[in-house]
PyMOL Python script that loads the backbone (N, CA, C, O; Angstrom):
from pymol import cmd

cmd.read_pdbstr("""\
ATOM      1  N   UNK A   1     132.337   2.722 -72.000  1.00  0.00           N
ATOM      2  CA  UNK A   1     133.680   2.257 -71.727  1.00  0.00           C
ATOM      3  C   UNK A   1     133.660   0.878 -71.062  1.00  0.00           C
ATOM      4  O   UNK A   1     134.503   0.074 -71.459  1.00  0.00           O
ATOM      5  N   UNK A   2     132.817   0.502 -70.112  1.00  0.00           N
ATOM      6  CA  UNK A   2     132.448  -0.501 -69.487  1.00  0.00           C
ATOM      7  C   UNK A   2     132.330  -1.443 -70.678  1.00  0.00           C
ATOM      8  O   UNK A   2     133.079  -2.417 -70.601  1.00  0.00           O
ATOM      9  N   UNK A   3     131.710  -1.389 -71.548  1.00  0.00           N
ATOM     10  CA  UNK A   3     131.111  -2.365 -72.620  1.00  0.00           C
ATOM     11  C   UNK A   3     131.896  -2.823 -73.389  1.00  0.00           C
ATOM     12  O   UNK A   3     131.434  -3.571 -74.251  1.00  0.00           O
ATOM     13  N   UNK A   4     133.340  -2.561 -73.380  1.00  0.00           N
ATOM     14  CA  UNK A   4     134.499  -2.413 -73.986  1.00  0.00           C
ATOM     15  C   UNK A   4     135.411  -3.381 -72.666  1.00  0.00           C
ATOM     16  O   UNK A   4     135.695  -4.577 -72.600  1.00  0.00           O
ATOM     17  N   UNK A   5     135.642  -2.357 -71.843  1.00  0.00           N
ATOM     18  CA  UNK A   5     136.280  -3.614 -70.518  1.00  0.00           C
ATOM     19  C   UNK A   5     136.011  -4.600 -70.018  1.00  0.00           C
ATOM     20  O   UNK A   5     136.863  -5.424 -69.683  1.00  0.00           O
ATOM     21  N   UNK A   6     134.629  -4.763 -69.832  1.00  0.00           N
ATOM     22  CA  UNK A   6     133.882  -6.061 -68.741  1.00  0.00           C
ATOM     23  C   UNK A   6     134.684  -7.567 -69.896  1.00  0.00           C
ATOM     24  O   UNK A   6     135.426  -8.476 -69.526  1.00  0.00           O
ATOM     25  N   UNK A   7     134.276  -7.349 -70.942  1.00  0.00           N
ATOM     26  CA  UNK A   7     134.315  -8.590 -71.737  1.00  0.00           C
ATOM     27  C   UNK A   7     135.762  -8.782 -71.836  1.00  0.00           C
ATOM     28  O   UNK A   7     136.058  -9.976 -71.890  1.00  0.00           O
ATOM     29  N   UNK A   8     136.881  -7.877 -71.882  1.00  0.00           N
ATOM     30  CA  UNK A   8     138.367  -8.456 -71.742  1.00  0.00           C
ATOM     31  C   UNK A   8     138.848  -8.706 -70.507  1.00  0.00           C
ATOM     32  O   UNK A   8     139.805  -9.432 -70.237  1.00  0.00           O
ATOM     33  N   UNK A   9     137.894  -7.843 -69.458  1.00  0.00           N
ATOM     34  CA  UNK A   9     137.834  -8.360 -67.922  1.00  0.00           C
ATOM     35  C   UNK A   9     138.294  -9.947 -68.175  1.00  0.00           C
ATOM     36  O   UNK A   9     139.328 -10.614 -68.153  1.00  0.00           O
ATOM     37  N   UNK A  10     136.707 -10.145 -68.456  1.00  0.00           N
ATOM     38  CA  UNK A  10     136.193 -11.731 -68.385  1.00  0.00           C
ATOM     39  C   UNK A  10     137.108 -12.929 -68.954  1.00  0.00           C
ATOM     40  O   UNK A  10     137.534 -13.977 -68.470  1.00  0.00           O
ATOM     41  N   UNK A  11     137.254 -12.040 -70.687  1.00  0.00           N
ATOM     42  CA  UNK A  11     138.346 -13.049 -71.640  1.00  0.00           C
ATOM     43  C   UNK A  11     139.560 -13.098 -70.545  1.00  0.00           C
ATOM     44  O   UNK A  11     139.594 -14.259 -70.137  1.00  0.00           O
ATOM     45  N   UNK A  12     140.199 -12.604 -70.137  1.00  0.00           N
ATOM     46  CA  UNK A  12     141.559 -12.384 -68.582  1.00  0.00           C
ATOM     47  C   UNK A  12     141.445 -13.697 -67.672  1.00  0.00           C
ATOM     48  O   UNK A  12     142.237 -14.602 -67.408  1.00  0.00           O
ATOM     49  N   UNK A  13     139.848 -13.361 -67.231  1.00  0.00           N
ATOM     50  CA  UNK A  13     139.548 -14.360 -66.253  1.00  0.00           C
ATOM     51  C   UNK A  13     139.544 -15.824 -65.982  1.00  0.00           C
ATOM     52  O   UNK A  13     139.833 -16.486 -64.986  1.00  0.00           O
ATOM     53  N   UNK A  14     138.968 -16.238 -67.628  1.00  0.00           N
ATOM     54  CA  UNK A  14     139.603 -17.525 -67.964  1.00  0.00           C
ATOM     55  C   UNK A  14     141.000 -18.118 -68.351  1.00  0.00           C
ATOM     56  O   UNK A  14     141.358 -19.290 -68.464  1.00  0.00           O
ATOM     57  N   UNK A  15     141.679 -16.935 -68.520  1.00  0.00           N
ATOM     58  CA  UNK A  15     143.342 -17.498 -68.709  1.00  0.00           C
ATOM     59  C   UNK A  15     143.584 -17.622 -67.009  1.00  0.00           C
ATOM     60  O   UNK A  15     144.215 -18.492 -66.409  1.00  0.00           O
ATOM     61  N   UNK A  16     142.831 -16.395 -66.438  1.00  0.00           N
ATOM     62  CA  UNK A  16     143.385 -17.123 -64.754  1.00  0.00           C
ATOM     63  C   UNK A  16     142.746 -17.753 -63.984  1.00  0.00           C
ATOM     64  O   UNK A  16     142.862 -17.800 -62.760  1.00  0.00           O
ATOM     65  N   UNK A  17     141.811 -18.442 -64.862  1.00  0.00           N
ATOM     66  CA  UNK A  17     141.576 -20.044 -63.764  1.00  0.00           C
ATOM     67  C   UNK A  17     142.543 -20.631 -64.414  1.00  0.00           C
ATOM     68  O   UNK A  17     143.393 -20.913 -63.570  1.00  0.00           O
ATOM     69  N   UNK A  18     142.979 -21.065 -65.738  1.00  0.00           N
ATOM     70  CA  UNK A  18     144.069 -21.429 -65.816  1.00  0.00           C
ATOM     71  C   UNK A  18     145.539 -21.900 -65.332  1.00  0.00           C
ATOM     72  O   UNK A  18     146.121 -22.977 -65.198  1.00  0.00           O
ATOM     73  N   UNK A  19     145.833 -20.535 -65.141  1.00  0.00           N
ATOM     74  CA  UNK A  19     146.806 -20.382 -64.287  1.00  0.00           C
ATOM     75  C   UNK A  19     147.243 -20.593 -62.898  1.00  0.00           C
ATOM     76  O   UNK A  19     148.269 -21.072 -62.416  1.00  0.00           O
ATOM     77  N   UNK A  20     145.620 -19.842 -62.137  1.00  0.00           N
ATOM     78  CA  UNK A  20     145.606 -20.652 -61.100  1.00  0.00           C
ATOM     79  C   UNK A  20     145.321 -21.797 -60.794  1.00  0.00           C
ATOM     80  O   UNK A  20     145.454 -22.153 -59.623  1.00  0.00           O
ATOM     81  N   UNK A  21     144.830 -22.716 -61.820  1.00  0.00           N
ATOM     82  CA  UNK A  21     144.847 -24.267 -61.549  1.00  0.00           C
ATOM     83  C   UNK A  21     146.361 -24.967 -61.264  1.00  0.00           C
ATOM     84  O   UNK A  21     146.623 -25.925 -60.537  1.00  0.00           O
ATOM     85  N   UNK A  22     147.068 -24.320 -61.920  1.00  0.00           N
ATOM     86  CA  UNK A  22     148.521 -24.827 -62.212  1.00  0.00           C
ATOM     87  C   UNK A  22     149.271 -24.321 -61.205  1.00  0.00           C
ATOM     88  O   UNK A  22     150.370 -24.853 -61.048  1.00  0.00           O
ATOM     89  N   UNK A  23     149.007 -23.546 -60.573  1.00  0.00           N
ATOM     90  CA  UNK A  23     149.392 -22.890 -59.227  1.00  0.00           C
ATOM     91  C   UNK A  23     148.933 -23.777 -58.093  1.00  0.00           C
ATOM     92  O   UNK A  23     149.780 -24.056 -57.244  1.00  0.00           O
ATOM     93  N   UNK A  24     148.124 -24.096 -58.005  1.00  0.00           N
ATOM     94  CA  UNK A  24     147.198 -24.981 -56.902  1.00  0.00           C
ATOM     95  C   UNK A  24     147.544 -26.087 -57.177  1.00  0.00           C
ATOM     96  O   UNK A  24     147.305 -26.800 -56.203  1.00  0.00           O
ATOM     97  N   UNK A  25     148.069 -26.755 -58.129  1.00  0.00           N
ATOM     98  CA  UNK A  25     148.468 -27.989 -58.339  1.00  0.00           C
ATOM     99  C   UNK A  25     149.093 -28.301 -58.062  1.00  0.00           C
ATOM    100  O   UNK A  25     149.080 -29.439 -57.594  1.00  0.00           O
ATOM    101  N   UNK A  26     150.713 -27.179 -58.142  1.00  0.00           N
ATOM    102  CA  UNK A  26     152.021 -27.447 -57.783  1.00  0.00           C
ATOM    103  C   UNK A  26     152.435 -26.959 -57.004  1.00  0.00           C
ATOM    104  O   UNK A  26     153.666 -26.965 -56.980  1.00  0.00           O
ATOM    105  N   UNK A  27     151.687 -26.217 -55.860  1.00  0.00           N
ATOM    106  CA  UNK A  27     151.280 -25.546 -54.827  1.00  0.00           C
ATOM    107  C   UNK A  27     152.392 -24.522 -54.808  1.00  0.00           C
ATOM    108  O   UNK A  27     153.352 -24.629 -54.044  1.00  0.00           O
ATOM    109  N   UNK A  28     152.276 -23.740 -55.480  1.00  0.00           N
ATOM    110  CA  UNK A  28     152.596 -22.187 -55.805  1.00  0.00           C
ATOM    111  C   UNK A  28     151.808 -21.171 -55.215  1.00  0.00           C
ATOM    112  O   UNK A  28     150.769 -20.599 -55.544  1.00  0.00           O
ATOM    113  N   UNK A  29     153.003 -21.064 -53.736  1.00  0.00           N
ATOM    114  CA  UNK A  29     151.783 -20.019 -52.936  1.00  0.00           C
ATOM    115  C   UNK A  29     151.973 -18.895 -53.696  1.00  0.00           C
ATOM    116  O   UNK A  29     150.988 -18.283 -54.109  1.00  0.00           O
ATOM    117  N   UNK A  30     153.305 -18.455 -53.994  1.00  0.00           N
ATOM    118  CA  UNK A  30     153.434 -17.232 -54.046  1.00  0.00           C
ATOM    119  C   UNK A  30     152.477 -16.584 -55.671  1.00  0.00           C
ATOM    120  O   UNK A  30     151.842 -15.533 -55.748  1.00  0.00           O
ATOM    121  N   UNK A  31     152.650 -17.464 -56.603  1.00  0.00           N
ATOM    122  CA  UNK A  31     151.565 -17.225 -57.629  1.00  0.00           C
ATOM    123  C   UNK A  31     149.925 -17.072 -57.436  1.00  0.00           C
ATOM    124  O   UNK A  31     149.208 -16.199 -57.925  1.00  0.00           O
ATOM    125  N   UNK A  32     149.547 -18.165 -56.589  1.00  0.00           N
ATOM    126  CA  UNK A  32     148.545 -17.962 -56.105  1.00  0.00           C
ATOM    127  C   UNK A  32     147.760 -16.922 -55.020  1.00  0.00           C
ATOM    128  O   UNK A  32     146.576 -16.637 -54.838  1.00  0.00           O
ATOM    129  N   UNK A  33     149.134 -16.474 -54.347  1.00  0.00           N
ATOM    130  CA  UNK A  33     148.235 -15.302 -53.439  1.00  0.00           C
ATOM    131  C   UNK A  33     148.387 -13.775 -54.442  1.00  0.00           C
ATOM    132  O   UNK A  33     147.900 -12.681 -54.157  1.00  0.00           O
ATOM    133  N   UNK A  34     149.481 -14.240 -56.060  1.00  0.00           N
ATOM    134  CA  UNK A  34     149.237 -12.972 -56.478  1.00  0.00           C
ATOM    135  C   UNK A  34     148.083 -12.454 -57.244  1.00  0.00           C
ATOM    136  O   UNK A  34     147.796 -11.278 -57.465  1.00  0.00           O
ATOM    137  N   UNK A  35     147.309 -13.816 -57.709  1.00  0.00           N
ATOM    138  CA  UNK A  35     146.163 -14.083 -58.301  1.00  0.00           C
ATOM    139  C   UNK A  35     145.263 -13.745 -57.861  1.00  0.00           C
ATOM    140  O   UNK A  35     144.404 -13.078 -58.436  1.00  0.00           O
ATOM    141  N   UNK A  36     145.231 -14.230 -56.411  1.00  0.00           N
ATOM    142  CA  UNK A  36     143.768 -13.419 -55.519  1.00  0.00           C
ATOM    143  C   UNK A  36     143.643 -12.302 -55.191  1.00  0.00           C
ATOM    144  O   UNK A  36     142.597 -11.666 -55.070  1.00  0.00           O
ATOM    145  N   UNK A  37     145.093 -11.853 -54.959  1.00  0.00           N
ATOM    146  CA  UNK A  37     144.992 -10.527 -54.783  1.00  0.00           C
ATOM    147  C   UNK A  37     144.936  -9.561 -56.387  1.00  0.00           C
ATOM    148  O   UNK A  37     144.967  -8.331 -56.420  1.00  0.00           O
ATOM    149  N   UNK A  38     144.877 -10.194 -57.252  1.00  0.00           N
ATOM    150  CA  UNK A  38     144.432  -9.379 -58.498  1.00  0.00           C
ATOM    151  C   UNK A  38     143.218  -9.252 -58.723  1.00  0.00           C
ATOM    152  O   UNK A  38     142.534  -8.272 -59.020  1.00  0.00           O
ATOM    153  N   UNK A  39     142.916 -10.642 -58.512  1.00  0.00           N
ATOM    154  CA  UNK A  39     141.476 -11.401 -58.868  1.00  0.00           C
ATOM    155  C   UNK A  39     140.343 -10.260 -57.947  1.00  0.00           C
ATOM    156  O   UNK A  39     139.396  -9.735 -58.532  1.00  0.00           O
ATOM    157  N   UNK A  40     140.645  -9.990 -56.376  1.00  0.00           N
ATOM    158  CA  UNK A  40     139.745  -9.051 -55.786  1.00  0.00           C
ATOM    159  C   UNK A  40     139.935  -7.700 -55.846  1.00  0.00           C
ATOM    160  O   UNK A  40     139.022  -6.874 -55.821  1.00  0.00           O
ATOM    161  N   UNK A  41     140.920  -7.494 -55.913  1.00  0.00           N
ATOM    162  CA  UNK A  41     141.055  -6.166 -56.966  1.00  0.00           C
ATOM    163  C   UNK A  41     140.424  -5.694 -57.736  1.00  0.00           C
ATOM    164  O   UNK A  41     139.523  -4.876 -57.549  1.00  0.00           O
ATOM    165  N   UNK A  42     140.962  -6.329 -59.162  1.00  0.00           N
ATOM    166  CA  UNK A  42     139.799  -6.079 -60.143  1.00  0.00           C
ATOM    167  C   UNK A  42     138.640  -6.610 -60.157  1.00  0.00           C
ATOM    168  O   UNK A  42     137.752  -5.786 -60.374  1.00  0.00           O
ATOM    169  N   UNK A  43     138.382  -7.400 -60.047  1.00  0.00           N
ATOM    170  CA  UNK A  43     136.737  -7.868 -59.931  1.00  0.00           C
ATOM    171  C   UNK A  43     136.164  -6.862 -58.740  1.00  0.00           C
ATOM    172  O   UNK A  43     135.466  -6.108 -59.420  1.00  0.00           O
ATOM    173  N   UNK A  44     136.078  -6.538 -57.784  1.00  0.00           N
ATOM    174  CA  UNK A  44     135.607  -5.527 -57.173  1.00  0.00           C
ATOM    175  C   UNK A  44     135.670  -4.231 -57.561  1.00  0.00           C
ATOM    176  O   UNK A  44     134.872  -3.676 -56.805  1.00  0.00           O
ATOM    177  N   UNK A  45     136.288  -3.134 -58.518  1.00  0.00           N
ATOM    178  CA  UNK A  45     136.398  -2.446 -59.331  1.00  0.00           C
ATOM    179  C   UNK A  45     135.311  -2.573 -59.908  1.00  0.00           C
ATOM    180  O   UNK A  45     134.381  -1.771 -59.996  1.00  0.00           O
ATOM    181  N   UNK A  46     135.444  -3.788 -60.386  1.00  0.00           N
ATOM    182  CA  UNK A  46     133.879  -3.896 -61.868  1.00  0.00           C
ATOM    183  C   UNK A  46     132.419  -4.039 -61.150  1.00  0.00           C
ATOM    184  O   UNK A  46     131.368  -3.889 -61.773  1.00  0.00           O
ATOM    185  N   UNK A  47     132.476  -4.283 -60.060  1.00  0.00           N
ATOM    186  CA  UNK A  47     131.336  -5.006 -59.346  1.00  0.00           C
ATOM    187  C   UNK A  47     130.909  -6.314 -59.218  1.00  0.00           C
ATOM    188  O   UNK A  47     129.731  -6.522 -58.930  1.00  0.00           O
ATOM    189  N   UNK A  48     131.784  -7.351 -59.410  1.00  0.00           N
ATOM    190  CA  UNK A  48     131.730  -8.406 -59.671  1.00  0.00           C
ATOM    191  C   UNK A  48     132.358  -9.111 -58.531  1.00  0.00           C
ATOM    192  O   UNK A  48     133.496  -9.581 -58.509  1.00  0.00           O
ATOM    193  N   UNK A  49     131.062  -9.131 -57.151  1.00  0.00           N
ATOM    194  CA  UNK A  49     131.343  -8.914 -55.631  1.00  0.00           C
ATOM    195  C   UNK A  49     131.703 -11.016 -55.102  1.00  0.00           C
ATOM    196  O   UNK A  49     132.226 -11.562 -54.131  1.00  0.00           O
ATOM    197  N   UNK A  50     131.261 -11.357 -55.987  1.00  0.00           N
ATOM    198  CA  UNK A  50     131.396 -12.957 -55.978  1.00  0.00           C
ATOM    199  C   UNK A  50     132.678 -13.715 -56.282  1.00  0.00           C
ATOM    200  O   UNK A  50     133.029 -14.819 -55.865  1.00  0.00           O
ATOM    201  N   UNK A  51     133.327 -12.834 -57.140  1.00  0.00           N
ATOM    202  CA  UNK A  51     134.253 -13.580 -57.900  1.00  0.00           C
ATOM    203  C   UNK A  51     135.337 -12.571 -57.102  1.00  0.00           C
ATOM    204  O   UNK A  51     136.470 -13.053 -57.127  1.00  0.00           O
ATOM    205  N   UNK A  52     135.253 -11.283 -56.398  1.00  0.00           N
ATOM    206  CA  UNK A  52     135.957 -10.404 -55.252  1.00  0.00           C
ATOM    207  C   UNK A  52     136.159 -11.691 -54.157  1.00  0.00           C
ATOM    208  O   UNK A  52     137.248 -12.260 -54.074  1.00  0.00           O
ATOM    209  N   UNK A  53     135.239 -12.004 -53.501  1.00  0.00           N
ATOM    210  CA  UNK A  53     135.171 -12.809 -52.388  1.00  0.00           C
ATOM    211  C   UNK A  53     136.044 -14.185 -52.514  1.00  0.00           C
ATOM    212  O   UNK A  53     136.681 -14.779 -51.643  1.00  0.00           O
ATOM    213  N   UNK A  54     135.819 -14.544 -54.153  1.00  0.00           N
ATOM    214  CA  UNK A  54     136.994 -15.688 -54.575  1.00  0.00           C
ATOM    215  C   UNK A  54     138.427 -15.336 -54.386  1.00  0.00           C
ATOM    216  O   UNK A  54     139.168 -15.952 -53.619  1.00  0.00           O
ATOM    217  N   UNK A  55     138.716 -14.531 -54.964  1.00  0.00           N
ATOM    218  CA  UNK A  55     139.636 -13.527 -54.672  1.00  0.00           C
ATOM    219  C   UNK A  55     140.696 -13.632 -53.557  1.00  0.00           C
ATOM    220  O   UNK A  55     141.790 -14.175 -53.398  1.00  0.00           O
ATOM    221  N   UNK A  56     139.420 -12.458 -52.513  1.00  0.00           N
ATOM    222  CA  UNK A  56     139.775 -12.630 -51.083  1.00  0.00           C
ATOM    223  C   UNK A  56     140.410 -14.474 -50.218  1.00  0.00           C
ATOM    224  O   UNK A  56     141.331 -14.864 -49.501  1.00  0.00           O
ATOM    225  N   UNK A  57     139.659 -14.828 -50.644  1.00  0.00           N
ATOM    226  CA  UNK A  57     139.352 -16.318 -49.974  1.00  0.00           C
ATOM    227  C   UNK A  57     141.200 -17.158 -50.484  1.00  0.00           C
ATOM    228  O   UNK A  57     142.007 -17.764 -49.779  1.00  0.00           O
ATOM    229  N   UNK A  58     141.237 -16.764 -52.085  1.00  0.00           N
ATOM    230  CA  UNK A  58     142.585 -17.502 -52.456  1.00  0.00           C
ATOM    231  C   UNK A  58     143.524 -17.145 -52.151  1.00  0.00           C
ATOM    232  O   UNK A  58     144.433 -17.968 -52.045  1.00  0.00           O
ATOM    233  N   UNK A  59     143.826 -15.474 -51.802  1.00  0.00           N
ATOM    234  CA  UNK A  59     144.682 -14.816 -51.385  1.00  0.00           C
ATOM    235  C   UNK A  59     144.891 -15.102 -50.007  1.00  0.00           C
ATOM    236  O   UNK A  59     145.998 -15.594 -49.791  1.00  0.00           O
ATOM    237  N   UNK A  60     144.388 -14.992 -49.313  1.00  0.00           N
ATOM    238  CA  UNK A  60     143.908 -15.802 -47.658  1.00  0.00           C
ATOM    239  C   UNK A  60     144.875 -17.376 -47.835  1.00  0.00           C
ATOM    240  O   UNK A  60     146.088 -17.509 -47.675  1.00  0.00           O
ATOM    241  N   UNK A  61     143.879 -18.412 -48.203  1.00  0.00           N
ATOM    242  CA  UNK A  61     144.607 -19.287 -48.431  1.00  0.00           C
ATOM    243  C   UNK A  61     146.025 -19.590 -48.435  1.00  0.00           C
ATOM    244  O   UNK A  61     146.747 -19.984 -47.519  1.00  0.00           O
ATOM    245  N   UNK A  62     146.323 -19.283 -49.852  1.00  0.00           N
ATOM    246  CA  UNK A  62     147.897 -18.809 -49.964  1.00  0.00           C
ATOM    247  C   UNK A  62     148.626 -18.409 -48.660  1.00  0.00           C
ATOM    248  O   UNK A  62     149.525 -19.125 -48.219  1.00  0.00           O
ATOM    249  N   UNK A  63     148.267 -17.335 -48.077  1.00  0.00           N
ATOM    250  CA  UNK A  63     148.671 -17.199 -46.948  1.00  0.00           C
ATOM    251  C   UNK A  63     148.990 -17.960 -45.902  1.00  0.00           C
ATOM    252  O   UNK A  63     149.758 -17.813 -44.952  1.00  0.00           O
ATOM    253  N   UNK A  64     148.381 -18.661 -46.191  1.00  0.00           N
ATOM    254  CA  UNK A  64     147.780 -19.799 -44.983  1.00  0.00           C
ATOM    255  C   UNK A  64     148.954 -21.346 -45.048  1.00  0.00           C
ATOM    256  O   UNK A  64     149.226 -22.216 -44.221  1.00  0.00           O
ATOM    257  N   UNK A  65     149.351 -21.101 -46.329  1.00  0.00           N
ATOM    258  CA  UNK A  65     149.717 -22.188 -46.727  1.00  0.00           C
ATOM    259  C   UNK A  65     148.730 -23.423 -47.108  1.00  0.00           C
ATOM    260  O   UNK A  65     149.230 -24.526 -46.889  1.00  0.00           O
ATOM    261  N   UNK A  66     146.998 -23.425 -47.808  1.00  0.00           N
ATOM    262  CA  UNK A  66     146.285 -24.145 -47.525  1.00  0.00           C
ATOM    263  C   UNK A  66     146.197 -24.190 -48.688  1.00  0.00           C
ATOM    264  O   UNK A  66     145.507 -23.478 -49.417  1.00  0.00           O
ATOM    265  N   UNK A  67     147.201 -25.413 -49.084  1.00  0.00           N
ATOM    266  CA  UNK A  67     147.050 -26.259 -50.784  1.00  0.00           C
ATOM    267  C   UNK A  67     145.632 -27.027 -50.829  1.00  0.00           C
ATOM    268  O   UNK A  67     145.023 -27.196 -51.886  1.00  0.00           O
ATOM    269  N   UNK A  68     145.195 -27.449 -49.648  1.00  0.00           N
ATOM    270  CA  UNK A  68     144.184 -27.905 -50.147  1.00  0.00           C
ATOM    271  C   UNK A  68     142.628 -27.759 -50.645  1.00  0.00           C
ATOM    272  O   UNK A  68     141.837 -28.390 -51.345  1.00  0.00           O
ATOM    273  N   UNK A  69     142.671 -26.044 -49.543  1.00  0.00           N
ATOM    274  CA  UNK A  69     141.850 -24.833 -50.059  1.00  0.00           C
ATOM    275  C   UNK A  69     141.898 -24.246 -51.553  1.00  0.00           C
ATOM    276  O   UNK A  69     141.085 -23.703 -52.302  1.00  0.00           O
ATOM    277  N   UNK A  70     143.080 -24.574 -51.608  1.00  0.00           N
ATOM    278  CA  UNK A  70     143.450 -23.773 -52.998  1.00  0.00           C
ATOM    279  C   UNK A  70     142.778 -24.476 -54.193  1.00  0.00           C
ATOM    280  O   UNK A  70     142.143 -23.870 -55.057  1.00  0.00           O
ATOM    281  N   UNK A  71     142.963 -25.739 -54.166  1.00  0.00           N
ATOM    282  CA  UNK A  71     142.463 -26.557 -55.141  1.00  0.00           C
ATOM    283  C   UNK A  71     140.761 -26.709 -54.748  1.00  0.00           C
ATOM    284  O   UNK A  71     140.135 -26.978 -55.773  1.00  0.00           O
ATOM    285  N   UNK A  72     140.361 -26.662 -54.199  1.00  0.00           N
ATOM    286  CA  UNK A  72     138.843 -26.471 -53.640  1.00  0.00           C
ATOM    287  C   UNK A  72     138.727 -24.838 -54.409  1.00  0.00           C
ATOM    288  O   UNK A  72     137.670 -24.643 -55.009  1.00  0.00           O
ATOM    289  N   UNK A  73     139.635 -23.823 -54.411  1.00  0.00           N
ATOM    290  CA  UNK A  73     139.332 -22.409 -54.706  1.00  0.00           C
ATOM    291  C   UNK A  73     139.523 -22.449 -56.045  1.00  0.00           C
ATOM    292  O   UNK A  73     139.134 -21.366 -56.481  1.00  0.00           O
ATOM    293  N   UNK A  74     139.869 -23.046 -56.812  1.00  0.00           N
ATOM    294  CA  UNK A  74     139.929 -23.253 -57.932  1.00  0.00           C
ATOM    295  C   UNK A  74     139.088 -24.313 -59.421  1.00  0.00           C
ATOM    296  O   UNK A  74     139.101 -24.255 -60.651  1.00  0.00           O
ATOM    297  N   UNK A  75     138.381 -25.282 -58.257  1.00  0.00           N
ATOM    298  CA  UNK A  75     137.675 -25.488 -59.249  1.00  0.00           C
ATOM    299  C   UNK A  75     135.911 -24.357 -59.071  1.00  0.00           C
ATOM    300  O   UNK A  75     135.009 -24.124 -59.876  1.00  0.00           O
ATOM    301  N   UNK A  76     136.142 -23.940 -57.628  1.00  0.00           N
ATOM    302  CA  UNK A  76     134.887 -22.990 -57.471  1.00  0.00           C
ATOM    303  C   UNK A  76     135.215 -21.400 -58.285  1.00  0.00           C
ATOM    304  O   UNK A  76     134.538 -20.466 -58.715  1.00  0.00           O
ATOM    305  N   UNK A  77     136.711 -21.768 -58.181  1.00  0.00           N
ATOM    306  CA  UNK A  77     136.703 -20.040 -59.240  1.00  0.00           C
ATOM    307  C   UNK A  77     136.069 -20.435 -60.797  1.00  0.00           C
ATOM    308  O   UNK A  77     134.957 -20.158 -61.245  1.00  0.00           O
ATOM    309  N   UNK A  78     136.951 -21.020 -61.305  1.00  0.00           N
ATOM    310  CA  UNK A  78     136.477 -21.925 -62.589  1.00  0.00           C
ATOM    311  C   UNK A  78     134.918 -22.441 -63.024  1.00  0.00           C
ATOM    312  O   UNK A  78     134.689 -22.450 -64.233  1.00  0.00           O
ATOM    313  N   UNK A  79     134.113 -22.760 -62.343  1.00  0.00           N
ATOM    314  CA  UNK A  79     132.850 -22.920 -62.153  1.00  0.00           C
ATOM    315  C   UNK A  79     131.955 -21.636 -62.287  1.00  0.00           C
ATOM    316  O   UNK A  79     130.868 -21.583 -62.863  1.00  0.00           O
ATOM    317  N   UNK A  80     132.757 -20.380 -61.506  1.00  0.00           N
ATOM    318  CA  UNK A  80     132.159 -19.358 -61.305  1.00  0.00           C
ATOM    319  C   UNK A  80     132.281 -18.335 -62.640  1.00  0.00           C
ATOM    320  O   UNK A  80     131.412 -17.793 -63.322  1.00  0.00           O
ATOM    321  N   UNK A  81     133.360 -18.322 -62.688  1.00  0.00           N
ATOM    322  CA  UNK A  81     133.553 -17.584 -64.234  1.00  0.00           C
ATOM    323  C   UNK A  81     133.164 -18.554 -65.489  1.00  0.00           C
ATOM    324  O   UNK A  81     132.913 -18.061 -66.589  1.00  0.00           O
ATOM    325  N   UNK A  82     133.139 -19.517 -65.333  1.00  0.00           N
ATOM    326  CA  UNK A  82     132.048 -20.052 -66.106  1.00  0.00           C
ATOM    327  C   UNK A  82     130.575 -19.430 -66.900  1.00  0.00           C
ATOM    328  O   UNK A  82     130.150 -19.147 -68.020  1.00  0.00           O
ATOM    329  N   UNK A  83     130.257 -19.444 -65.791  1.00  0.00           N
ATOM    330  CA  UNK A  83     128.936 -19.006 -65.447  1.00  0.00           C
ATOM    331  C   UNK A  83     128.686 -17.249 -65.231  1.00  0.00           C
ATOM    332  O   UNK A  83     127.711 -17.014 -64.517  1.00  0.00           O
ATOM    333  N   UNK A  84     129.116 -16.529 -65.530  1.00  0.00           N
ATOM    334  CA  UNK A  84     129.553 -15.242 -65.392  1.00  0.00           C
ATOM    335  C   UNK A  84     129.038 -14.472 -67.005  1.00  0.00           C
ATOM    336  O   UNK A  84     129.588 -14.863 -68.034  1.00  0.00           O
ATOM    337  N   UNK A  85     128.257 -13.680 -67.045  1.00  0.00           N
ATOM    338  CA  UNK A  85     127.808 -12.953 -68.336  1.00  0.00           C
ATOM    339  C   UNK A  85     127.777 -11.661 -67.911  1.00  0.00           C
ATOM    340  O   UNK A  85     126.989 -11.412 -66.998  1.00  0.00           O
ATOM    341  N   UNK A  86     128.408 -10.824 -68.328  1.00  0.00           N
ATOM    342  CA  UNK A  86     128.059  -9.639 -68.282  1.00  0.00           C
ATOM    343  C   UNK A  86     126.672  -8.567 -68.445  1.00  0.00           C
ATOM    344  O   UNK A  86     126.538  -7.975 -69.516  1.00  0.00           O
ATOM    345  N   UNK A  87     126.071  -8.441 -67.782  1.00  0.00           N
ATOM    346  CA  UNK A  87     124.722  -7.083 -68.733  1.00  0.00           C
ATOM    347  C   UNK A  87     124.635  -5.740 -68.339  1.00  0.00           C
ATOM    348  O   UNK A  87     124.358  -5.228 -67.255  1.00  0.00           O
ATOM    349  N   UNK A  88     124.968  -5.200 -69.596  1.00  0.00           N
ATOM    350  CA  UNK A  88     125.069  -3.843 -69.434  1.00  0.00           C
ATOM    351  C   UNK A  88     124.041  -2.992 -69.655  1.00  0.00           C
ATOM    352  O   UNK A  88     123.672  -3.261 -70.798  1.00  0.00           O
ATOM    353  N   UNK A  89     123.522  -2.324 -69.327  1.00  0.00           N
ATOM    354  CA  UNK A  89     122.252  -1.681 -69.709  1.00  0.00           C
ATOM    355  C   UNK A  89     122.595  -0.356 -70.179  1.00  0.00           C
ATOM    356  O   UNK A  89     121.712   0.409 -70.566  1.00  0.00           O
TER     357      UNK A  89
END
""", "prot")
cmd.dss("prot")
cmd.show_as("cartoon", "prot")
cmd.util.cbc("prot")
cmd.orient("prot")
């Protein structure tokens, strides 16, 4: 079942760096803290404890009112799911 989810996980993940770029840009807290708080949600579900902590960190932010974190959290989310492969054994 995993082998089936992780990869539409992932395909998801890049529409929301997306999104959250455009959020961070136009400093959209309220989009952006809904993102992190999805983002660590599900990614912690899957085990995917790095891109959780991104998560945590944007949702925080947002909070914070810290546009300029945000855009710092966003090209490191983007970078990160980048780089992100699934292996299932």
């Amino acid at each position: 079942m995993l082998a089936e989810l992780v990869p539409k996980f992932l395909a998801r993940c890049r529409q929301t760096v997306e999104e959250f770029h455009g959020a961070a840009q136009s400093g959209d807290l309220t989009v952006a803290r809904r993102i992190g708080h999805s983002l660590f949600g599900t990614a912690s579900s899957f085990g995917f404890d790095e891109m959780a902590a991104i998560g945590r960190e944007i949702e925080q932010a947002a909070r914070d009112g810290d546009s300029a974190a945000l855009k710092g959290l966003a090209e490191r989310l983007e970078a990160h799911v980048a780089r992100v492969r699934p292996v299932l054994d």
